[in-house]
N, C-alpha and C positions, 0 to 999 in steps of 0.2 A: 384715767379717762380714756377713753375707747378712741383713736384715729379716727380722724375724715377720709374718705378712699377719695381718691382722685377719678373724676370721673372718665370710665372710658380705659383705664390704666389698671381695675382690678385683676383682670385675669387676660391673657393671650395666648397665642399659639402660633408657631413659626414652622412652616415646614420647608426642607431643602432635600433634594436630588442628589445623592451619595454617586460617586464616580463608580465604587465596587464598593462589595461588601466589606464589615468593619474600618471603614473611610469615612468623617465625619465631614457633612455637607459643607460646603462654606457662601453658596447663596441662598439666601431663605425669602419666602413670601409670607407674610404676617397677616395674622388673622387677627379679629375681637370676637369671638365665640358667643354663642347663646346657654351652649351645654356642653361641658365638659368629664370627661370621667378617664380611669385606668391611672395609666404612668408611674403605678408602681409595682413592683415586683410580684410575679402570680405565679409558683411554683404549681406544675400540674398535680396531680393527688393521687396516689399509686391506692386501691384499696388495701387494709388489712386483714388479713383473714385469724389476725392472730385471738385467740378467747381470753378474756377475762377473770375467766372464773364465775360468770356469774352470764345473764341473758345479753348484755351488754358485747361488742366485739370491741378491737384495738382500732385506735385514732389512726387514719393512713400518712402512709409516706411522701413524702415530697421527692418528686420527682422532676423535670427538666424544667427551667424556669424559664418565662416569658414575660414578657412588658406587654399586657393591652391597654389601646387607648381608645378613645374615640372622644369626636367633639361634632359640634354641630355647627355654621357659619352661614351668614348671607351669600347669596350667585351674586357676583357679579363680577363682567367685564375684565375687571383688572386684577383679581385675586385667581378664579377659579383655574385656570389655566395650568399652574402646577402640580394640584393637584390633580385634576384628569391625567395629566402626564403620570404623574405616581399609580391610578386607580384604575385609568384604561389602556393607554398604550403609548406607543409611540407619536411626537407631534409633528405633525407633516404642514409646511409652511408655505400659502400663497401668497401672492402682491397681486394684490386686488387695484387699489391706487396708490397713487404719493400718498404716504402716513396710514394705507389702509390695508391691513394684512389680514388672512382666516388661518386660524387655527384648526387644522383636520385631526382628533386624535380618532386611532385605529385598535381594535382590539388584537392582542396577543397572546402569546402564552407566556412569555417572560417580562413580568412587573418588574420594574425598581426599585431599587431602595431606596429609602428614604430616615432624614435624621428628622425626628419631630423635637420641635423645644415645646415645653409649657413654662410659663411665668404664671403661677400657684397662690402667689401668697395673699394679693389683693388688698383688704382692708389689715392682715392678720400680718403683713410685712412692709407698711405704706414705704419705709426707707429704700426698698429694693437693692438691698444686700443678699441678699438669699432668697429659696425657694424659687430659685431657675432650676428646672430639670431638663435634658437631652435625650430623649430615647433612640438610641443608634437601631439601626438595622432593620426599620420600619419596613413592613408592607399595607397596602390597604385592602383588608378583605371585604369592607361590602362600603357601596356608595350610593344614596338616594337624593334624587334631586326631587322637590319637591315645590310646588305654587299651586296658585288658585286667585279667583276673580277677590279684589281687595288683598291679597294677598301678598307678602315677598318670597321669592324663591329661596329657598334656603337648599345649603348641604350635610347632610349629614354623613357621618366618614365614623369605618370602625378599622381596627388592624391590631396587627401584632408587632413586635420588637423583642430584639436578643439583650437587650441589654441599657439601664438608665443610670443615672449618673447624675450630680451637680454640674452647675456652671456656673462661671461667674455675669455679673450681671450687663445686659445688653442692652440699646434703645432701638427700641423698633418701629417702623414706619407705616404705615396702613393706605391703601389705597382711596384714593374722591370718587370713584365709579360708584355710584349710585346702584342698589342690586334692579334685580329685576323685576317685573311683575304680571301678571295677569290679568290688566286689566287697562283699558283703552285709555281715562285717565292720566293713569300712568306711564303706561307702555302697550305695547300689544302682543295679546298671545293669539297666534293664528295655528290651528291645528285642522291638518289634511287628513284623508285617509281614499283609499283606493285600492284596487285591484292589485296593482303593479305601483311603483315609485314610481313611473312614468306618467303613469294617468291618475295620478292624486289629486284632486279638487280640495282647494282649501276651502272652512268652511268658520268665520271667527264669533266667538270669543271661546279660547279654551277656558271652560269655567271650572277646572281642576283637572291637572296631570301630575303622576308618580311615578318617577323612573329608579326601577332598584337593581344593581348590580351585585351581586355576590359570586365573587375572584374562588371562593376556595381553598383560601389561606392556610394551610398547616405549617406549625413551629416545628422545626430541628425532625423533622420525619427523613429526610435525606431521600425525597421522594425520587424515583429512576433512576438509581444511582450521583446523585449530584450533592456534591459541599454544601451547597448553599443552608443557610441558616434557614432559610424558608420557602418554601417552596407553594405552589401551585399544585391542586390535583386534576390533571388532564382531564376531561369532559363532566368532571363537576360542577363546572360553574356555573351560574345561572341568571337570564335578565329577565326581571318579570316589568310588571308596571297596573297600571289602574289610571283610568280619566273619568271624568263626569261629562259625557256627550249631550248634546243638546238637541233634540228631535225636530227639523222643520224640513220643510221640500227639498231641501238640500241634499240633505244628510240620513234621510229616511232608507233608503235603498240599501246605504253602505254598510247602515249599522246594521239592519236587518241580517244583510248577507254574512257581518262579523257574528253576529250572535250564534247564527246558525251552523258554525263553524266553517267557514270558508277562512283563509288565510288571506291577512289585507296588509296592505304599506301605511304606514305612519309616516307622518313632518310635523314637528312643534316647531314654530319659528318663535324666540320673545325676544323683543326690541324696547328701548329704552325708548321715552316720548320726544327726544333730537336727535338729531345725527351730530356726530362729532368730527367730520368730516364732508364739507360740503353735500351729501345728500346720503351720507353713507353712516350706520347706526351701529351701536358695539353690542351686536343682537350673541341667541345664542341658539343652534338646531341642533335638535335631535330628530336621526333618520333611522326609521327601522323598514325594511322591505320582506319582511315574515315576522307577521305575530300571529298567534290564534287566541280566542277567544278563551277565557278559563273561568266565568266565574258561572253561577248557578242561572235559572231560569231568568227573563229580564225580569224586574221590579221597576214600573214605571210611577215617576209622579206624574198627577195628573195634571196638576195645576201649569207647571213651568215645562211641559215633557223633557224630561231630563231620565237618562238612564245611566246607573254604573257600568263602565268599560273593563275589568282587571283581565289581562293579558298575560302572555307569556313570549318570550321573543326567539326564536332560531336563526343564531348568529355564525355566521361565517366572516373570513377578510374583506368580502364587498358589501355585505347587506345591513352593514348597522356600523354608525359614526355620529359621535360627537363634536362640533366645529364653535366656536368662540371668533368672533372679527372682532378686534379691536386695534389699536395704534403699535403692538410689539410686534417687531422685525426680525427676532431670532426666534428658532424654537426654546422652549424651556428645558433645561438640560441642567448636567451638574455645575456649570461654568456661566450661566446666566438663565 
């Protein structure tokens, strides 16, 4: 007879912040996943040119092997944070109030490593003896935050690893932050746009934004001369995005001007529906100060005037950050 899964316990994901490379993390933030995939062994595939004798060529070679993974997870407040650490940059830490801290992360060119666990087995290993896996040497090459009105924020995360492994079994802890959403309800999504970051008018409800990052991740290339198991390729990487804007007196000018290709500033602010410190909320913004326009002619509805946004972003050290405020006091690092 078939187990009962415990609810909540079939499948998880742990990620921690490697001090250097092949160093296994020893703080981890725990996930409960929507979607899961990789975390086994994926040799690249050399082709053969070798003949068969016949129309047929020879099966390829296995060449330098690799760990991908990706999983997909709710945004919120108390989880997301290391990861951004792993996917964007560096975390730069203010005091806001007593108990109220913002998380600035900044884009870089040198990602961290990262240890990912998955717990695999689910209904298929209810005893939780087995089917913990570790993949050392993580990077995260592309990351998408994504909501919409009725909606939850979610993240999805894709990367590579040098190397997986067994482990023996762990119990992990999940965070009560509530994710986020799009919708007044629930929370609130306010999205600005503007000439300059300065003069952004906000204008709410965001009723759908996609923020996608791809790092440019290559395995064991030893890109500029460097050890590292994985590397970055310098100005390949890319941040696009997509919203669903809403046409009224507001906001008629600005889209206009974005359509037409002018270059405008982005703010998504989304805030949970309390504050969890006397007036202050465990919200979370994305700022972009150069996007242009990238998709085809507008398509408008008529009914709700609603237009698609899809963008493209040119980032620099100043012009684009991801920021997190919630109640942690240190940056997220290997050591906490």
């Amino acid at each position: 007879m078939a187990h009962e899964a415990y609810p909540g316990r079939n499948m998880w994901i742990g990620v921690g912040i490697q001090s250097a490379v092949d160093t296994v993390a020893t703080v981890f933030t725990y996930f409960q996943p929507t979607e899961v995939g990789g975390f086994m062994d994926d040799p690249a595939e050399i082709a053969s040119n070798r003949r068969m004798g016949t129309r047929f060529k020879g099966l390829p070679y296995l060449g330098t092997n690799q760990i991908p993974f990706s999983f997909t997870v709710e945004a919120d407040p108390g989880s997301i944070g290391r990861i951004l650490r792993c996917g964007v940059g560096p975390d730069s830490v203010a005091t806001i109030a007593t108990g109220v801290y913002t998380h600035t992360f900044n884009f870089t060119e040198d990602l961290v490593y990262a240890t990912i666990r998955c717990y695999a087995g689910g209904v298929a290993d209810i005893s939780g003896v087995s089917k913990f896996f570790e993949a050392l040497n993580c990077k995260f090459d592309k990351l998408s935050l994504k909501g919409g009105i009725d909606d939850v924020m979610t993240l999805a995360c894709d990367g590579i690893g040098t190397d997986v492994s067994a482990i023996s079994s762990v119990t992990p802890s999940f965070t009560t932050d509530d994710p986020w959403f799009l919708n007044s309800a629930q929370g609130t999504g306010i999205l600005s746009i503007g000439a300059t970051y300065a003069a952004i008018a906000a204008f709410s409800e965001a009723r759908e934004f996609q923020f996608d990052i791809a790092n440019a991740v290559k395995a064991d290339h030893r890109i500029h001369g460097s050890a590292a198991a994985i590397a970055v390729i310098e100005g390949d990487s890319e941040i696009t995005g997509n919203m669903l804007a809403v046409y009224n007196d507001e906001t008629f000018d600005e889209i206009a001007a974005f359509q037409a290709g002018t270059l405008r500033a982005f703010k998504l602010v989304v805030s949970p529906p309390t504050a969890f410190s006397s007036t202050y909320k465990k919200d979370l913004i994305i700022a972009i100060t150069k996007a242009k326009y990238s998709g085809a002619k507008p398509n408008w509805d008529p009914d709700v005037m609603t237009v698609p946004m899809p963008f493209r972003v040119e980032e620099n050290t100043t012009s684009l950050y991801i920021s997190v405020q919630n109640e942690r006091a240190s940056a997220y690092s290997s050591s906490g």
